[in-house]
C-alpha positions in Angstrom: 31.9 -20.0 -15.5 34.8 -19.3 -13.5 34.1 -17.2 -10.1 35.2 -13.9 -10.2 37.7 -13.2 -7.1 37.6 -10.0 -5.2 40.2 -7.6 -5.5 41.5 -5.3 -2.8 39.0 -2.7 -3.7 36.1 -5.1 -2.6 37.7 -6.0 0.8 37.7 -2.9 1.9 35.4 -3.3 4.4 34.0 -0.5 7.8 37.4 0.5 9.7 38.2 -0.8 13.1 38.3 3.2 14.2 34.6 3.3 13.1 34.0 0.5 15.3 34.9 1.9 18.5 34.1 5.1 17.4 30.7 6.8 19.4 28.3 9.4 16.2 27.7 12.2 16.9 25.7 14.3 14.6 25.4 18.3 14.7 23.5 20.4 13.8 25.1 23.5 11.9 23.8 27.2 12.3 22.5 26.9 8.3 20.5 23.4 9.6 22.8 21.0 7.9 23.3 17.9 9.9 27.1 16.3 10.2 28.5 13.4 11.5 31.6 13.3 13.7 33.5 10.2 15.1 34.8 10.4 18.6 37.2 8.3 20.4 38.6 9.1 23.8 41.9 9.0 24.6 43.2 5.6 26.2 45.7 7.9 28.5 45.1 10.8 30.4 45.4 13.7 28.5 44.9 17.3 27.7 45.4 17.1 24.0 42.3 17.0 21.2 42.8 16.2 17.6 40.0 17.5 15.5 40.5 15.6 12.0 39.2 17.0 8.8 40.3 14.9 6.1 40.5 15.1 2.0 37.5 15.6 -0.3 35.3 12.5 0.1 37.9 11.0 2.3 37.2 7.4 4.2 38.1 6.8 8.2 39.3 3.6 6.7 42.2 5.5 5.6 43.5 6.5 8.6 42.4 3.6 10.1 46.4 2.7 11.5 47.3 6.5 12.2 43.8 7.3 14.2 44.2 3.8 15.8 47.6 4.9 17.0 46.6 8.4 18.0 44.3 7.8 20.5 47.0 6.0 22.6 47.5 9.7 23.3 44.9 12.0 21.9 41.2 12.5 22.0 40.0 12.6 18.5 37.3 14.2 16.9 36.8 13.0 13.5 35.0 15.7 11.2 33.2 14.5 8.0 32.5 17.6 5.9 29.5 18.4 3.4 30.6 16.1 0.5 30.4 12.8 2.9 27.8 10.5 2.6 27.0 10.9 6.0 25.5 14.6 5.8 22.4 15.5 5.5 21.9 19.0 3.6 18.7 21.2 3.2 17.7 21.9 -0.4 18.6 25.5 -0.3 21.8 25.1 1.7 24.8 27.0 0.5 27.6 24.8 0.0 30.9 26.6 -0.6 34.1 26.9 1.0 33.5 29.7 3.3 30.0 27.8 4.7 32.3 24.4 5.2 35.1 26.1 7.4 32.7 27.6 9.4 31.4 24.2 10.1 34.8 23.6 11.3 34.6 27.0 13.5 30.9 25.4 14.6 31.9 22.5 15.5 35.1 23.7 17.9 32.1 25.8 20.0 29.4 23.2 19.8 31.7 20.5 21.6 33.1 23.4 23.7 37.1 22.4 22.6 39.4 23.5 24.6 41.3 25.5 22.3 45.1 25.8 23.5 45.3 22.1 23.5 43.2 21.7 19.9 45.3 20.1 17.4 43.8 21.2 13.7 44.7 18.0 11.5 44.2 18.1 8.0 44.5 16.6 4.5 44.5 18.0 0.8 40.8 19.3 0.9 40.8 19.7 4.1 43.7 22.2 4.9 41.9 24.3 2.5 39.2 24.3 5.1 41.0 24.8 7.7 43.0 27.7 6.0 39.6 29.1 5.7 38.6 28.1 9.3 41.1 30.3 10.9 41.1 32.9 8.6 37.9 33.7 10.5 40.1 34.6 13.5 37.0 32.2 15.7 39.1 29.7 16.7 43.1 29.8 17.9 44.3 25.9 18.1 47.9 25.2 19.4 48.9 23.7 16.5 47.6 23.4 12.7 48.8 20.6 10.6 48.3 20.7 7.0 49.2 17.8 4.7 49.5 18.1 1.3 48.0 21.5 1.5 46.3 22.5 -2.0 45.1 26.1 -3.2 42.2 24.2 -5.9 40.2 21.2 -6.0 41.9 19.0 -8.7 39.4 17.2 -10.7 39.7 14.8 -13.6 40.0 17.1 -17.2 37.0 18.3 -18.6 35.1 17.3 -15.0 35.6 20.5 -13.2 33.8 22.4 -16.0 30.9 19.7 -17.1 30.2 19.3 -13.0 28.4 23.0 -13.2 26.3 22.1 -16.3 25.7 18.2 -16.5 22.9 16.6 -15.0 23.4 14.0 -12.7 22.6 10.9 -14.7 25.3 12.2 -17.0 28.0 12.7 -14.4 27.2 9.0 -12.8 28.8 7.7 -16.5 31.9 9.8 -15.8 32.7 7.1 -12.9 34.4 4.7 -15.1 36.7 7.7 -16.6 37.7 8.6 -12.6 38.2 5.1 -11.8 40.6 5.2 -14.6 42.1 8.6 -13.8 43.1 7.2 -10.1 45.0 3.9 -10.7 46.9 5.4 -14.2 47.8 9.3 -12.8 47.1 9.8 -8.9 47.8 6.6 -6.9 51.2 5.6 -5.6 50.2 2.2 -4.6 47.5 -0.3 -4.8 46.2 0.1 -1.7 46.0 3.7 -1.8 44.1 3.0 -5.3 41.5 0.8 -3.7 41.0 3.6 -1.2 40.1 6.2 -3.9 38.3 4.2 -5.6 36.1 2.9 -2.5 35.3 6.9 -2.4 34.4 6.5 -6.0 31.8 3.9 -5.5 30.2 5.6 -2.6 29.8 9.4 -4.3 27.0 10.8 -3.9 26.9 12.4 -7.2 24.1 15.4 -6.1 26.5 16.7 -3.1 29.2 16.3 -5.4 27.6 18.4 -7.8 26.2 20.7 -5.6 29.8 21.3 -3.5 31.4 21.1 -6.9 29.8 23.8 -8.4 30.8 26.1 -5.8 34.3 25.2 -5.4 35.3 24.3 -9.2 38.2 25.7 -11.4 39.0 28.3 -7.9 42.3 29.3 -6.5 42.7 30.4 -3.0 46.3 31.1 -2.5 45.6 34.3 -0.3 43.7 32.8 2.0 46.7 31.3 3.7 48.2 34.4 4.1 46.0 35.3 7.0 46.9 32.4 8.9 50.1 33.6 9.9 49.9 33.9 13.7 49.1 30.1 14.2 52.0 28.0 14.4 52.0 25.7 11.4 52.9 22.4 10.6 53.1 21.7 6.5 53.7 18.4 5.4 54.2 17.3 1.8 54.4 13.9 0.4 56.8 14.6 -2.3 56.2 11.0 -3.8 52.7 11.3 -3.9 50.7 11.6 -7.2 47.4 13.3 -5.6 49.6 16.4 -4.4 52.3 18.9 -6.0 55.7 19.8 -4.2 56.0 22.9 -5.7 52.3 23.8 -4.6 53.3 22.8 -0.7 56.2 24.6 -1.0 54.4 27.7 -2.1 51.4 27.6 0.7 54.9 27.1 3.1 55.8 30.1 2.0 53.1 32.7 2.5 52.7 31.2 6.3 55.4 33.1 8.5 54.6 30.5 11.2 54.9 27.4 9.1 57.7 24.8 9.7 57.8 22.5 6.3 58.8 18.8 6.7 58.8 16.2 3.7 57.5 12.4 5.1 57.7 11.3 1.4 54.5 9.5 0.8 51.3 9.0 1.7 51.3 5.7 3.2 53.2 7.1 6.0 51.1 10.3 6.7 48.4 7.7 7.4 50.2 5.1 9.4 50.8 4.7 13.1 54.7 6.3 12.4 52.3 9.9 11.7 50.9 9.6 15.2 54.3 8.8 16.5 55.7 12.3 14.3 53.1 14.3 15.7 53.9 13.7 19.7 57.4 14.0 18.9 57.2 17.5 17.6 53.9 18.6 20.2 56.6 18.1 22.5 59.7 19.9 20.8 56.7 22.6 20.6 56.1 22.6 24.1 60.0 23.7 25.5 
């Protein structure tokens, strides 16, 4: 029998920022437990990045923008509730509003220095971070949002069956997502066998439990109160996973926002992205 080869999905391996990365774990005000990868800066500098990536989202990427960003940036690299890294109590409450304050916990537990805190996000994770400041607890320099969303997209049918099915059930929707990801929401291969690495490594019960909470909701206010911040808004108009018109909307109801269309997701990853952001920190800074 012939040996099967591996395809790009199975080399994806732990990323090089991981490697150098130093865990930290802490401990919310609720007792959930999460991880957060820290690099230090490789030059003197004043700046922190505090990175709060998409639903389920891998460091391995951003492996080429984080790698290029601590040239000049301390970076603090948040995994949320829905990681595999977490560790939840069985009672927790798991919603949006408990997950942005874990990104208002986390500023004051590491003591960031807020008028040099960068706010980076990504498609789950801006609508976090929306949340986050809405709190009025924290007040970064700058908040980037890319590919900002106002509801969790989920494959059809999933969003409703994820509050009812048990899990056994939901592990046999994996094929279908697989599926839903290289035909409908991938605009390469290799950002395919990135979605689909976060496929394999779901943890079905906090994707239940998180799912439940956040399912078939619309928060389109909610970036109305982020107004005073300055704001960066980044679409990737050639991107399957996000909707133009929905960027251009959240633009719209931030009086502080700048837009800017980088085109695609393979360069709001790469090293160029970490390039972009010094450029306009320093336009923001005369």
């Amino acid at each position: 029998m012939k040996k099967k080869g591996k395809t790009k999905f199975d080399l994806l391996g732990i990323s090089e920022f991981e490697k150098i990365s130093e865990e930290i774990f802490i401990e919310m005000s609720d007792h959930s437990i999460l991880r957060i990868l820290h690099v230090s800066s490789e030059k003197e500098t004043s700046y922190t990045l505090l990175v709060i990536a998409g639903w389920a989202s891998i460091p391995l990427g951003w492996n080429d923008f984080l790698l290029e960003a601590k040239k000049n940036f301390e970076i603090f690299y948040l995994e949320s509730r829905e990681k595999k890294s977490s560790i939840l109590p069985q009672d927790s409450i798991n919603d949006i509003e408990r997950m942005a304050l874990d990104i208002c916990e986390t500023v004051e537990k590491l003591n960031l220095r807020q008028d040099k805190l960068i706010l980076f996000s990504s498609s789950f994770g801006t609508l976090l971070t929306a949340h986050a400041l809405s709190y009025k607890m924290i007040n970064p320099l700058l908040t980037v949002l890319i590919g900002p969303i106002a509801k969790v997209e989920m494959p059809p049918l999933i969003g409703y069956l994820i509050k009812f099915l048990p899990i056994p059930i939901l592990r046999l929707y994996k094929p279908f997502g697989k599926l839903w990801v290289k035909l409908f929401k991938s605009e390469s291969e290799e950002q395919a066998a990135k979605y689909l690495r976060v496929l394999k490594e779901a943890d079905e019960v906090k994707w239940k439990k998180i799912g439940k909470a956040i399912a078939q909701k619309e928060y389109w206010n909610i970036y109305e109160n982020i107004s005073r911040y300055p704001t960066l808004v980044i679409d990737e108009s050639n991107d399957k996973m996000h909707n133009t018109e929905v960027t251009k909307k959240i633009t719209s109801l931030i009086k502080t926002a700048k837009y800017v269309d980088l085109h695609t997701n393979y360069f709001t990853h790469s090293a160029d992205m970490a390039h972009f952001l010094q450029d306009f920190l320093k336009n923001l800074e005369l």
